[in-house]
C-alpha positions in Angstrom: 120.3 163.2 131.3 116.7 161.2 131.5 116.8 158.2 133.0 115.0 155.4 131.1 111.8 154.7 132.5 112.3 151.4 134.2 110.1 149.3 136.0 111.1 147.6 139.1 107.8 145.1 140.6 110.6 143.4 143.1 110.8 140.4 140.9 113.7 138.5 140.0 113.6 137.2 136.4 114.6 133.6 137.3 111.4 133.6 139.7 109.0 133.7 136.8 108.3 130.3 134.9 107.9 129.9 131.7 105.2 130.1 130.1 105.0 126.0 129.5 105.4 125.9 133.2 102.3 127.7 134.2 99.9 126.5 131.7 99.0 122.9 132.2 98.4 121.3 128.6 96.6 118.1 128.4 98.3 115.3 127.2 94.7 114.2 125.1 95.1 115.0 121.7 91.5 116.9 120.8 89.3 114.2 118.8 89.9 114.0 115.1 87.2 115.5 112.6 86.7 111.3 112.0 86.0 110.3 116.2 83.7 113.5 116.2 81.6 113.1 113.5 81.7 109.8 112.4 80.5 106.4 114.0 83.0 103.6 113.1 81.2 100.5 112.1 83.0 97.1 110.5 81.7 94.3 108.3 83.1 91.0 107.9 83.5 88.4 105.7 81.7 90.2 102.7 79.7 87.7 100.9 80.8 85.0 103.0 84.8 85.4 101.9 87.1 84.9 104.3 89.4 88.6 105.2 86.8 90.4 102.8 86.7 93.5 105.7 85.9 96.8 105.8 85.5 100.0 107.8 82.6 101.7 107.4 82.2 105.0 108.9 79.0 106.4 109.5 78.4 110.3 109.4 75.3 112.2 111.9 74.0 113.2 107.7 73.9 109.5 106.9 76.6 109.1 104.3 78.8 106.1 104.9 82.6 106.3 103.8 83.8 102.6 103.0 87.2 101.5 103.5 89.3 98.2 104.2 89.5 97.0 107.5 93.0 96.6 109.1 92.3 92.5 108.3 91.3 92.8 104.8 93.0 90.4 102.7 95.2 92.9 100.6 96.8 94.5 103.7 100.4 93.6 103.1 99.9 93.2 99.1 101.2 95.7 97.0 98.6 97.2 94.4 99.4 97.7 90.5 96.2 99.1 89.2 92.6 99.4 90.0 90.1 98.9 87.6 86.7 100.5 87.8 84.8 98.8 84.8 83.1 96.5 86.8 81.2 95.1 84.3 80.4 95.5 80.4 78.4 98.7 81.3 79.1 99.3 84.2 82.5 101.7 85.3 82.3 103.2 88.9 84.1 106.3 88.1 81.6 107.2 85.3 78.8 107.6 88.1 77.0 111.4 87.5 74.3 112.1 89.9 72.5 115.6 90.8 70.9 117.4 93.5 69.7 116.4 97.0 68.2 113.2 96.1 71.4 111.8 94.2 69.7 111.2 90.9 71.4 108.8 88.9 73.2 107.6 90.8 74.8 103.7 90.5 72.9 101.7 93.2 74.9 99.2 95.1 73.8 96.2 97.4 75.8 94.6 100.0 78.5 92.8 98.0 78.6 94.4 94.5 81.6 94.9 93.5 83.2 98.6 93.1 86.4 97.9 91.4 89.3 95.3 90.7 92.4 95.3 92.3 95.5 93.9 90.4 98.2 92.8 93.1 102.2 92.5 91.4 102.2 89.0 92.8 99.3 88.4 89.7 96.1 87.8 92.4 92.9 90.1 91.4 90.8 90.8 94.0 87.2 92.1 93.7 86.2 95.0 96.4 83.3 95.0 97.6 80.6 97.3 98.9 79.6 96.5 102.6 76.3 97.7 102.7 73.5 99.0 100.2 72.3 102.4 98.2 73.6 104.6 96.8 76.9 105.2 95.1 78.1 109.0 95.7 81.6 109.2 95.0 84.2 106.4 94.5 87.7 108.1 95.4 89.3 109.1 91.6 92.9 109.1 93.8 93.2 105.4 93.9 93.0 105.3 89.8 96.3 107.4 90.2 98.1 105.7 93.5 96.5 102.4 94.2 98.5 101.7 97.3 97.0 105.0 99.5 94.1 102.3 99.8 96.3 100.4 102.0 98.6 102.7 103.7 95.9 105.4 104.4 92.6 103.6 104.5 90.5 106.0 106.9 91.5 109.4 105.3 92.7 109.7 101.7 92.6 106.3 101.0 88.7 105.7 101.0 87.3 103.4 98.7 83.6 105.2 98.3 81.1 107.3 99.9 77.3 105.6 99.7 74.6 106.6 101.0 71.9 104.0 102.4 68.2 104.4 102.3 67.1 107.0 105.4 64.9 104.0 106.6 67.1 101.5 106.2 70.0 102.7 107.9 69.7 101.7 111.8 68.7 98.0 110.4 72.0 98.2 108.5 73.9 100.0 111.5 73.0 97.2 114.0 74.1 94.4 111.6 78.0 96.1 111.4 80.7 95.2 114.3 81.2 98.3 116.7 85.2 98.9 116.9 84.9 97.3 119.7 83.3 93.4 118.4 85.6 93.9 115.7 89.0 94.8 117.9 87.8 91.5 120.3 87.1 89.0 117.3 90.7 89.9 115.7 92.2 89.9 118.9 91.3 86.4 119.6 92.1 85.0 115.7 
């Protein structure tokens, strides 16, 4: 009868670690797609109103993402609806632009407001955009669940995506808080 072929290398099984033994893994998590390609940038007080914060996050291409700042006024509310009709003829959601220039696009200054919230304790709050140009998307999701604006403001729960003017941009840039103003000035409120 064959004998099975069977390897002997003079090791004993319990002498080998595991494999989680002799690989060292990093306890740093890698950067998230938002720390790698964005720059996070904050504006305050929005038109001069108190808790009117927001996030804006600032990609290498120039296109800002807006969201609310961790001290924004709402944070804590609970949101029934939005409402994008900012005006008689103007509705955010309604924006249509084409091509590489963004034709038609709405144009925003620092301050217009993008939509209405309505709170369930009966307050209506006007969001506002925290810097100028142009409007490329306001996120359709918060028409279906408001509240994502709050509980996810830096991924799904966006407000807008706007695109400043090329030459504008560092003037705009060096007026925001970096994440670290804005961490000290709430730390000390």
């Amino acid at each position: 009868m064959d004998k099975p072929n069977v390897y002997d290398f003079g090791i004993d099984d319990d002498s080998v670690p595991s494999i989680e033994k002799s690989v060292e893994i990093s306890e740093d998590a890698p950067p998230t797609v938002v720390q790698r390609y964005f720059e996070s940038r904050y504006a305050t007080n929005v038109n001069d109103k108190p808790n009117q914060d927001y996030s804006v996050l600032i990609h290498s291409n120039n296109l800002c993402i807006l969201s609310l700042a961790s001290s924004h006024v709402l944070m804590g509310k609970t949101i029934e609806k939005i409402d994008f009709q900012v005006s008689e003829n103007t509705h955010r959601l309604s924006n249509i632009m084409t091509g590489k220039g963004k034709r038609g696009a709405q144009i925003v200054q620092a301050g217009s407001t993008l939509c209405k919230v309505h709170c369930s304790d009966g307050e209506e709050h006007k969001i506002l955009s925290a810097i100028p140009g142009k409007l490329v998307e306001m996120n359709s999701k918060l028409a279906e669940t408001p509240n994502i604006m709050l509980n996810k403001p830096d991924d799904i729960g966006f407000i807008a995506i706007v695109l400043p003017q090329k030459q504008r941009l560092e003037k705009i840039r060096d007026g925001l808080l970096t994440k670290e103003q804005y961490t000290l000035k709430h730390s000390t409120v």
